[in-house]
NUGU-487491 format. One record per residue (C-alpha): x, z, y; residue number from 1. Coordinates in steps of 0.1 Angstrom, whole numbers, plus 5000, padded with zeros to 4 digits. Last residue first. Layout:
NUGU-487491
     u     w     v    n
     X     Z     Y  NUM
...
***
This chain:
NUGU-487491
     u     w     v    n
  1137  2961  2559  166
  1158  2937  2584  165
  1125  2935  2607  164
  1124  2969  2606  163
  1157  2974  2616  162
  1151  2953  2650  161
  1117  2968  2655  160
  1138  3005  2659  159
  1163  2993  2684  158
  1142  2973  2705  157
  1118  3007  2709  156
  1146  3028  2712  155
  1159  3007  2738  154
  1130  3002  2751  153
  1122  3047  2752  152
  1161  3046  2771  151
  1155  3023  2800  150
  1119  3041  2804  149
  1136  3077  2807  148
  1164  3063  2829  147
  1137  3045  2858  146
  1118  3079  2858  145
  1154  3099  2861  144
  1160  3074  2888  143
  1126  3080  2911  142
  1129  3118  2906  141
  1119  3136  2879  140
  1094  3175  2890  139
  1103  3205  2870  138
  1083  3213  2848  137
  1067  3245  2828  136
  1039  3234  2804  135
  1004  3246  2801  134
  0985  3242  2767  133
  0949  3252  2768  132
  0929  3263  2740  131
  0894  3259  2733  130
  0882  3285  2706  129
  0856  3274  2676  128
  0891  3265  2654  127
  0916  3256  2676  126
  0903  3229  2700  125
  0927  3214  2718  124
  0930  3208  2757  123
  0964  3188  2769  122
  0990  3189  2794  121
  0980  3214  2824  120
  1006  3220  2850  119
  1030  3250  2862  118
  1057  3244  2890  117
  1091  3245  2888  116
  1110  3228  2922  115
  1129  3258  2936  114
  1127  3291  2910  113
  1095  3314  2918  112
  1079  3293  2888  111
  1104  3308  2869  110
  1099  3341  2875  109
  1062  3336  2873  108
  1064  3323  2840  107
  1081  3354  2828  106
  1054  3379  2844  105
  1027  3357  2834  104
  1046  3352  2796  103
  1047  3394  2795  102
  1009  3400  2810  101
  0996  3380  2776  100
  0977  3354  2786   99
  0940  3342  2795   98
  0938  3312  2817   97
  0911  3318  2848   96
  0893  3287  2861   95
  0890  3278  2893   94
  0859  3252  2903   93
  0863  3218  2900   92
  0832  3208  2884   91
  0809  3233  2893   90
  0788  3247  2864   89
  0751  3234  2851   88
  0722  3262  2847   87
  0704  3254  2878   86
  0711  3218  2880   85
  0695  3211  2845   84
  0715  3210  2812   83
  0710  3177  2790   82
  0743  3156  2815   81
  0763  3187  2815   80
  0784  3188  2845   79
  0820  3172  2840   78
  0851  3193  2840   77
  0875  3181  2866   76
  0906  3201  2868   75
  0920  3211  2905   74
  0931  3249  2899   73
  0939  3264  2867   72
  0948  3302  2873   71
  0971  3324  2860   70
  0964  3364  2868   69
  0989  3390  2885   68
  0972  3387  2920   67
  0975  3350  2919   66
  0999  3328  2898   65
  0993  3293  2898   64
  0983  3260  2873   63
  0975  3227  2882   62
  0953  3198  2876   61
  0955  3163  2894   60
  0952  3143  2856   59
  0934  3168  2836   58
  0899  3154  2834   57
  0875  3166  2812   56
  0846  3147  2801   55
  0852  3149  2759   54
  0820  3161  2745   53
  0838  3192  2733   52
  0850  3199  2774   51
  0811  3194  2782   50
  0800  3215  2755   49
  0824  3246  2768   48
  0816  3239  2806   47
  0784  3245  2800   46
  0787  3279  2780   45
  0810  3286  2811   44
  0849  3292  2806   43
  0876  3312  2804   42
  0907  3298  2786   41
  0930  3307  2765   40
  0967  3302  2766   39
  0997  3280  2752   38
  1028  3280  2766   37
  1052  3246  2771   36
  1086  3249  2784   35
  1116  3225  2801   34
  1087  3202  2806   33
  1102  3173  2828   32
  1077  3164  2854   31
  1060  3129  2867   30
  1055  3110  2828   29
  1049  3139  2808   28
  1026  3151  2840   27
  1011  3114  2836   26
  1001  3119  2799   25
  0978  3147  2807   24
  0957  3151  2778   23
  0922  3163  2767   22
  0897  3172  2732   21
  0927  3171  2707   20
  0914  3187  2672   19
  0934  3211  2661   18
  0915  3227  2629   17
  0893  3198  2629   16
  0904  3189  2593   15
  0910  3226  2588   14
  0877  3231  2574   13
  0873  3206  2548   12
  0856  3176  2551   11
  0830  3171  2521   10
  0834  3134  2507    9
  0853  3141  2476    8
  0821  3161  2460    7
  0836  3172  2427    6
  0813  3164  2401    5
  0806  3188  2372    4
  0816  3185  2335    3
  0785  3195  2312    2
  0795  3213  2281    1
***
C-alpha cells in the first residue's frame, strides 16, 4: 500500500474567511462606540474590485437615515485603474447599506438622541460578500481624548514592566 502525501501548503477556505479590506481608526479615536452593526452593502462590479484591491477610504465617511433606508455618505472608493471611464463608478457617490428594517428603525431612534451619530469603522470581506461594519458614537470631547491616552500608557508601562520581570 502506497501512503499518500498530504499537501500542507494548500490554504484552506476560511483563511480569508474575514479578511480586513478598510478601517477607520480616527472614528475609534473622535467617537465612543456605544454599538457596532454590521450590514451589507450595495455596490458596483467596479467598485467591488476596487474595495478588494484595497483603495477605500473611510476616514470622512458617514452613515444617515433617509426615507427608511441607511445610507453611507462621504466614502472614497477609488476608480478602477484597468476599467475605462465609461464603465468606472463615482468615487464618492452614496451608497445604500442593506439591513434588516428592525436595526434601521432602532438605530434611528438612537441617532434621533443629541450627539449620536452613525460612522463607518472597517470593510471585511466575509466569504465572496463585502461587509460593512457601522458603529453608533457619540462624539469625546477634548478631556475624554486626553483620559483615553493617559490610561492606554499606563497600560502600556504597566504591561512591559511585567514582562521584563518574566
Amino acid at each position: 500500500m502506497a501512503k499518500t502525501k498530504q499537501n500542507k501548503t494548500k490554504k484552506s477556505k476560511n483563511s480569508f474567511a474575514n479578511r480586513p479590506l478598510a478601517d477607520n481608526r480616527l472614528a475609534r479615536h473622535q467617537y465612543e462606540i456605544l454599538e457596532k452593526i454590521e450590514t451589507g452593502i450595495e455596490l458596483l462590479g467596479t467598485e467591488v474590485k476596487s474595495i478588494r484591491a484595497g483603495n477605500t477610504n473611510l476616514r470622512d465617511g458617514f452613515c444617515l437615515i433617509r426615507k427608511g433606508e441607511l445610507q453611507l455618505h462621504n466614502v472614497h472608493i477609488s476608480p478602477l485603474n484597468n476599467a475605462g471611464n465609461f464603465f468606472n463608478h463615482e468615487p464618492l457617490r452614496v451608497r445604500r447599506l442593506l439591513a434588516h428594517r428592525k436595526e434601521i428603525n432602532k438605530l434611528e431612534a438612537q441617532v434621533n438622541k443629541k450627539g449620536l451619530t452613525l460612522v463607518p469603522l472597517s470593510i471585511t470581506l466575509k466569504g465572496s460578500w463585502i461587509k460593512i461594519v457601522v458603529g453608533l458614537g457619540k462624539g469625546r470631547k477634548l478631556h475624554d481624548k486626553r483620559e483615553n491616552e493617559k490610561r492606554k500608557t499606563a497600560n502600556r508601562e504597566i504591561k512591559s514592566e511585567l514582562d521584563r520581570y518574566k
